[in-house]
C-alpha positions as CSV (number, residue, x, y, z in Angstrom):
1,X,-41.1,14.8,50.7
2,X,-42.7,17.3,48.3
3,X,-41.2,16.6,44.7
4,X,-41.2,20.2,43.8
5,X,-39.6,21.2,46.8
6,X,-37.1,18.3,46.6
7,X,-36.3,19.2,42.6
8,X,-36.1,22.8,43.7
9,X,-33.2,21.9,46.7
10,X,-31.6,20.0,44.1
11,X,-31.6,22.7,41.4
12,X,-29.9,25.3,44.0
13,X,-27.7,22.5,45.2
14,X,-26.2,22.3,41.4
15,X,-26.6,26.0,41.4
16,X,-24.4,26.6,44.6
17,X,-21.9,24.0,43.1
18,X,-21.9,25.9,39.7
19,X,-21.1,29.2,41.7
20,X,-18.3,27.7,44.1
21,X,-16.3,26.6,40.5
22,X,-17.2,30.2,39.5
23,X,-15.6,31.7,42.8
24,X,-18.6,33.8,42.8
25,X,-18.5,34.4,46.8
26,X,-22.6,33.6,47.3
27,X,-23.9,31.5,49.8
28,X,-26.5,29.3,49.2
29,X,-29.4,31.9,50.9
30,X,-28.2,34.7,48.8
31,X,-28.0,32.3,45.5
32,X,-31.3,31.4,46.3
33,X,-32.7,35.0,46.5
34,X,-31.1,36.0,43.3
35,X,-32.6,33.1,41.6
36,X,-35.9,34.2,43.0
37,X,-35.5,37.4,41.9
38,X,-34.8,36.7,38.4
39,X,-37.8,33.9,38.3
40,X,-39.8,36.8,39.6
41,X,-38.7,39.1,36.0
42,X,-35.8,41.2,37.3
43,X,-33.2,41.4,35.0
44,X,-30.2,39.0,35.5
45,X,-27.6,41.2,34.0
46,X,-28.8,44.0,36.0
47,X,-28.7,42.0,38.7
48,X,-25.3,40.7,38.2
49,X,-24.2,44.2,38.0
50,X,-25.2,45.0,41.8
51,X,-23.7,42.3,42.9
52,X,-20.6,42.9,41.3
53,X,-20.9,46.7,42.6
54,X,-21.9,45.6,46.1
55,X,-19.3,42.8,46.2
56,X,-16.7,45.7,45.1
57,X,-18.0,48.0,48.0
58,X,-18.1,45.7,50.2
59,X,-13.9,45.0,49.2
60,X,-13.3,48.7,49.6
61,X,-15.0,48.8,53.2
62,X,-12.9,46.2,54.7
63,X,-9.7,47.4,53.0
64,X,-10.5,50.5,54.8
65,X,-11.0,49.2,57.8
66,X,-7.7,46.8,58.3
């Protein structure tokens, strides 16, 4: 198997485990998109602060559902 890719599974792997401690409510596809995003420049505060938002809007949809 491809080192890099292999390294990079592992990273995420640590990353998801870091995030289930946190009770941060990402799966491992989203972590991974965020992480992308934030190699890729975007801000991570910023970042965290629309997932925070969406997270909460997300709350408020269902609670309006039930």
């Amino acid at each position: 198997m491809n080192p890099e890719l292999e390294e990079a599974r592992e990273t995420l792997d640590i990353l998801f485990e870091i995030s289930q401690i946190l009770n941060c409510g990402l799966d491992k596809q989203t972590l991974s998109l965020l992480t992308s995003l934030c190699e890729n420049g975007v801000n991570p505060q910023a970042l965290a602060e629309v997932v925070k938002e969406l997270q909460r809007e997300a709350m408020s949809l269902n609670i309006a559902n039930n």
